[in-house]
C-alpha positions in Angstrom: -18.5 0.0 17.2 -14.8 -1.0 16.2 -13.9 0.6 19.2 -15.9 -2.0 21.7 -13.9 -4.5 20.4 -10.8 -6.2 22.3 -8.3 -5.5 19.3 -5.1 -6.1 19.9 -4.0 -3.0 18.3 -5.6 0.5 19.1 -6.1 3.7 17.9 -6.8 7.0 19.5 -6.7 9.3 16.5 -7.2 9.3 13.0 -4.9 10.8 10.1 -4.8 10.3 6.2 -1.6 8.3 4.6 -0.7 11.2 1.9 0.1 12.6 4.9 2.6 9.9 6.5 3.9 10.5 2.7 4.5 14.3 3.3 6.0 14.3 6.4 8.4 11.5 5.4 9.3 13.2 2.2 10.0 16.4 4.7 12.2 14.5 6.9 14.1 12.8 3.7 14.7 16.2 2.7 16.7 17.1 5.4 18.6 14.1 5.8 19.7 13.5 2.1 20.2 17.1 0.3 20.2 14.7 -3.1 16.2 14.1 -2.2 13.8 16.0 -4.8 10.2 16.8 -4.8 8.3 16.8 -8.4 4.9 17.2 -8.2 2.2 17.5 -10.9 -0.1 20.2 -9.9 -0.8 18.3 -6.6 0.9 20.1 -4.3 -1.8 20.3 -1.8 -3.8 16.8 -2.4 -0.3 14.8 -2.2 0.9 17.2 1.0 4.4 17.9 -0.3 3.9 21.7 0.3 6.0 21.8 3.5 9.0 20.1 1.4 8.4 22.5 -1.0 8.3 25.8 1.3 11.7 24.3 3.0 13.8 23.6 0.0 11.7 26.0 -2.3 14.8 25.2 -4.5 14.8 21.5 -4.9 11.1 21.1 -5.8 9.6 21.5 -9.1 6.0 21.5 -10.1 5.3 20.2 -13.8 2.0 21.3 -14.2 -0.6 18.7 -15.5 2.4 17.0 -17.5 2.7 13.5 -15.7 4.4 11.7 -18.8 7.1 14.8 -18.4 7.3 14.7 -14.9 8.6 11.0 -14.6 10.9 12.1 -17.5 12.7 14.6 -15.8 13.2 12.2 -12.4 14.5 9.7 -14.6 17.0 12.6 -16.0 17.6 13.6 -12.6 18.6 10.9 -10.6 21.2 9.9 -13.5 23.1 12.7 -12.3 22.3 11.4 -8.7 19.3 13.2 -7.4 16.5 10.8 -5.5 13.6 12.5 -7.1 9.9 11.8 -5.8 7.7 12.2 -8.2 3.8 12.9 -6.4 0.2 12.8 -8.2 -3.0 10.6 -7.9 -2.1 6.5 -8.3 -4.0 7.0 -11.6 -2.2 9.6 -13.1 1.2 8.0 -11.4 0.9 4.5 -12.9 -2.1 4.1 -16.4 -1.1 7.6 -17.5 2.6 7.2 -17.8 3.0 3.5 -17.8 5.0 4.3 -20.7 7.8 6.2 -19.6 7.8 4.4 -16.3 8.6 0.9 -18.1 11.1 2.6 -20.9 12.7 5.0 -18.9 13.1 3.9 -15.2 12.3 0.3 -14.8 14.4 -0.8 -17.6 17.0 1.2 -16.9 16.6 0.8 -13.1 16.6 5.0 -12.2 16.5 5.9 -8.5 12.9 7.3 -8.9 10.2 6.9 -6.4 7.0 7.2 -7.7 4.4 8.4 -4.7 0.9 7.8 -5.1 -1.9 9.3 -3.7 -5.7 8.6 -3.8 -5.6 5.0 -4.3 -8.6 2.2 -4.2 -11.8 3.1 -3.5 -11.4 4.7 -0.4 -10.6 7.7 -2.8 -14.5 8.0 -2.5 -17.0 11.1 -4.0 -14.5 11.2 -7.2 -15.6 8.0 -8.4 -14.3 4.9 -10.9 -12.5 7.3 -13.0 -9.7 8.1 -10.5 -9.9 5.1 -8.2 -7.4 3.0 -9.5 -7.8 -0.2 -8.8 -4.9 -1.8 -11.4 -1.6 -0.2 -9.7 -0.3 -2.6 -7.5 -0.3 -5.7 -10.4 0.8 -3.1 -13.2 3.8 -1.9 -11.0 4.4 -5.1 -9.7 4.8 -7.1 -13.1 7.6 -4.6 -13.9 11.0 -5.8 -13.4 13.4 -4.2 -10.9 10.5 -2.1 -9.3 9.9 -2.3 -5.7 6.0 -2.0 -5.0 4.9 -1.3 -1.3 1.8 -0.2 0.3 1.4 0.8 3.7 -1.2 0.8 6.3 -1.4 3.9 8.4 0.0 7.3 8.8 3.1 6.0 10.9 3.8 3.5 8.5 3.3 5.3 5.0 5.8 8.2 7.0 8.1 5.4 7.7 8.2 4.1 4.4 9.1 7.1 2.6 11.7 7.9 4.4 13.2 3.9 4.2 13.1 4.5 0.1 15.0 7.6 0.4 17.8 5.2 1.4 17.0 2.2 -1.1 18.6 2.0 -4.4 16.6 1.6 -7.5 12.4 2.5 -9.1 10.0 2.6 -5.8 6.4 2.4 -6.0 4.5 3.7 -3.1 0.8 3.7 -2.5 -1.4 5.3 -0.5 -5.1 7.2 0.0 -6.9 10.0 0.9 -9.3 9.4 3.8 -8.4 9.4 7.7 -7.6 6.0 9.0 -7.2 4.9 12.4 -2.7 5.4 13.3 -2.5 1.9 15.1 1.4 1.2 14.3 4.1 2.9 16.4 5.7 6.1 15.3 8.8 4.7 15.9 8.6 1.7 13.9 11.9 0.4 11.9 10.2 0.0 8.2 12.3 -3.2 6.1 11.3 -3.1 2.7 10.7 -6.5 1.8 9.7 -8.1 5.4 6.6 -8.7 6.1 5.4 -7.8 9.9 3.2 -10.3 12.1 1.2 -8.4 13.9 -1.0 -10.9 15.9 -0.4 -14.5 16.5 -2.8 -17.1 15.4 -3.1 -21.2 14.5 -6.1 -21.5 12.6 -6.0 -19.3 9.7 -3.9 -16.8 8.6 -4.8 -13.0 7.2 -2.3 -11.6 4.9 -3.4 -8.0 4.3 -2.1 -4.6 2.7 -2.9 -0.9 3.2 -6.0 0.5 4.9 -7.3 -3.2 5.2 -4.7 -3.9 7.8 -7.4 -2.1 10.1 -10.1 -4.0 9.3 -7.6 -7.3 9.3 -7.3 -6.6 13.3 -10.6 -5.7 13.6 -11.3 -9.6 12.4 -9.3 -10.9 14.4 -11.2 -9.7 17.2 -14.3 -10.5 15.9 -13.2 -13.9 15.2 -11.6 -14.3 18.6 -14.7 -13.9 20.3 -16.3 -16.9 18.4 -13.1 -19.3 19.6 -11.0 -18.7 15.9 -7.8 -18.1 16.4 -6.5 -15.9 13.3 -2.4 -14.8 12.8 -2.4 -11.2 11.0 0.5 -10.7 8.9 0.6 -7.0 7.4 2.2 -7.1 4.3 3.0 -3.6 3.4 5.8 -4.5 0.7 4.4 -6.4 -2.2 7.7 -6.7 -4.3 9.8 -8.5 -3.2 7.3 -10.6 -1.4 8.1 -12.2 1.7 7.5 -15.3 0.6 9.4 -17.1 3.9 7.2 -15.2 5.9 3.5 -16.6 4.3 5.1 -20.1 4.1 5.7 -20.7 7.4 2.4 -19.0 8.3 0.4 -21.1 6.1 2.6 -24.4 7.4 1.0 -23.3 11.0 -2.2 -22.5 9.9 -3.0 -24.5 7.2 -5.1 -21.9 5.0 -5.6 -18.1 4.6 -7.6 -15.1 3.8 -5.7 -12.2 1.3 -7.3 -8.5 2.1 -6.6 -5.7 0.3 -8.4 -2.4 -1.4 -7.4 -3.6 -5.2 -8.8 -5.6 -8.3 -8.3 -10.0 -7.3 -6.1 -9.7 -10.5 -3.0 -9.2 -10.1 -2.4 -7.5 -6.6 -1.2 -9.6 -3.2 -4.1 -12.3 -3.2 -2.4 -13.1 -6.4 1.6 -13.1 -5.6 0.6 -15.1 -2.3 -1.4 -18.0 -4.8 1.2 -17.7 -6.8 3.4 -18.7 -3.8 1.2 -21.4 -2.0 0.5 -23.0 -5.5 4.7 -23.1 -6.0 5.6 -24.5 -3.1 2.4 -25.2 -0.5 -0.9 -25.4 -1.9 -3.7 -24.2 0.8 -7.2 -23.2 0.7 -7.1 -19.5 0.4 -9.6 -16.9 -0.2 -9.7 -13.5 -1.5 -11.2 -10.3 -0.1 -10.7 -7.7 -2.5 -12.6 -6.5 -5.8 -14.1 -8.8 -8.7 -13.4 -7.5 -11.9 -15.0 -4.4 -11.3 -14.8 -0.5 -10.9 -15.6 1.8 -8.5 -17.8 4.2 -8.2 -19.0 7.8 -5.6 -19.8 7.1 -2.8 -18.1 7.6 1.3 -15.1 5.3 1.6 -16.5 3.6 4.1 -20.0 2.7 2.2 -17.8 1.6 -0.7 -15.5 -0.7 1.2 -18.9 -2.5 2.8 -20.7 -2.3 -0.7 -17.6 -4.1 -2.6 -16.5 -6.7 0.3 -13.7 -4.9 1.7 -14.4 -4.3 5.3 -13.7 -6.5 8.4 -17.0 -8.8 8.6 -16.2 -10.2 5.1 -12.5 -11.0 6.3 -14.2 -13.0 8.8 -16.7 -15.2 6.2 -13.9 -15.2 4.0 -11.7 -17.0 7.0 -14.4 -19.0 8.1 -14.8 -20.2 4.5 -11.4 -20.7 4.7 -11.2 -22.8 7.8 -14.0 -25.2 6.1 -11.8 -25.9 3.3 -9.0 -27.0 5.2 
């Protein structure tokens, strides 16, 4: 059905983001000899197996010992490693929160923490490992850089741009195959937010795998005469705060999509920045103090409000505020 649609951006295959992640990671690797793999019995779910069968040597699996793991990067990169630590977003972020405020935030260590299986769109496992906290826990720590990308191309991109960044990195991203719809060459700037589709009537800022269903609404709503702007904001710290002020200025209201509790994640730094500066109407898309629970990814994201059509009654809802 998607498909039918006159979206600006297309797709013509499908891949999951853990594996942008593991191809990045590879191609870090053999750029920066100081990059290190840790993983934490993962190997396979977080796809760092071909970084581990090319520098066998400069990977190191902890076994189910998270809280260790993000020790050892933290002991690592003071003697300049870049280590990447890899496990589920839950076991990368409320397991170890702990050692990732005391021993790498505080003390600003070159560790990028990479996590899989994020949001609901983890699926069949259910509430207890679909984390949907991360992005406002990592957020709210100081001198951590937060970002969540939208497709294979992008979450490959990403990885390798942190490689090069100085300072604690968290990265998000899932499990299921999503539509690739960003170019494979893409230049990835951490802290810049990408406009993807120009609009003057309302403005959708949106992170991850709801990027997708962000262009997907803009279609939808172009063929009832609403013109939306679609601004994919893959780096939640630092926020590009320039970049939704002078969207909002246009626009005059805005829609915030992403797969993660209203607490705390983007719809939250982007009210945060409207109330500072520009109040607006703006309305959320995202979950309401809830967990998850089994299901497909795709019957969760409809069942919880987090697919295309309810961007669009969110932005219509939007629009009548104005």
């Amino acid at each position: 059905m998607e498909k039918t649609l006159d979206t600006k951006f297309t797709y013509t295959e499908k891949s999951d983001t853990r594996s942008g992640f593991g191809d990045g990671l590879l191609e870090a690797g053999r750029k920066n000899p100081n990059v290190v793999g840790l993983c934490a019995d993962l190997i396979g779910s977080l796809k760092m197996g071909a970084f581990q069968k090319e520098f066998p040597e400069r990977f190191f699996q902890v076994g189910i010992a998270e809280a260790n793991m993000m020790g050892l990067a933290a002991g690592m990169s003071i003697n300049g490693k870049i280590p990447f630590t890899g496990t589920f977003a839950n076991f990368s972020t409320g397991r170890v929160y702990d050692q990732i405020r005391q021993s790498i935030a505080y003390s600003e260590k070159n560790v990028k923490i990479c996590a899989s299986h994020a949001g609901l769109t983890l699926g069949e496992d259910g509430a207890t490992h679909q984390i949907l906290e991360d992005l406002g826990m990592m957020k709210m720590l100081p001198n951590m850089t937060v970002i969540n990308p939208c497709d294979y191309n992008q979450t490959k991109a990403a990885t390798m741009a942190i490689a090069e960044h100085h300072g604690p990195v968290y990265l998000r991203f899932g499990r299921p195959k999503w539509p690739i719809f960003t170019p494979s060459d893409q230049k990835f700037e951490i802290g810049k937010a990408w406009k993807m589709i120009e609009g003057t009537d309302v403005t959708i800022f949106a992170t991850g795998h709801l990027v997708w269903e962000a262009v997907v609404a803009e279609a939808k709503l172009r063929e009832e005469g609403i013109s939306a702007e679609v601004i994919n904001i893959h780096t939640i710290k630092p926020l590009d705060t320039e970049a939704i002020l002078q969207s909002v200025a246009k626009t005059g209201c805005c829609v915030t999509a992403e797969e993660h509790q209203y607490n705390g994640g983007l719809g939250d730094s982007v009210a945060q920045t409207l109330v500072r500066n520009n109040p607006a109407p703006q309305e959320f898309v995202g979950v309401d103090d809830s967990f998850g629970e089994s299901g497909t990814p795709t019957d969760l994201l409809e069942k919880y409000g987090l697919n295309a059509d309810n961007i669009v009654k969110a932005a219509k809802k939007a629009i009548g505020r104005k």
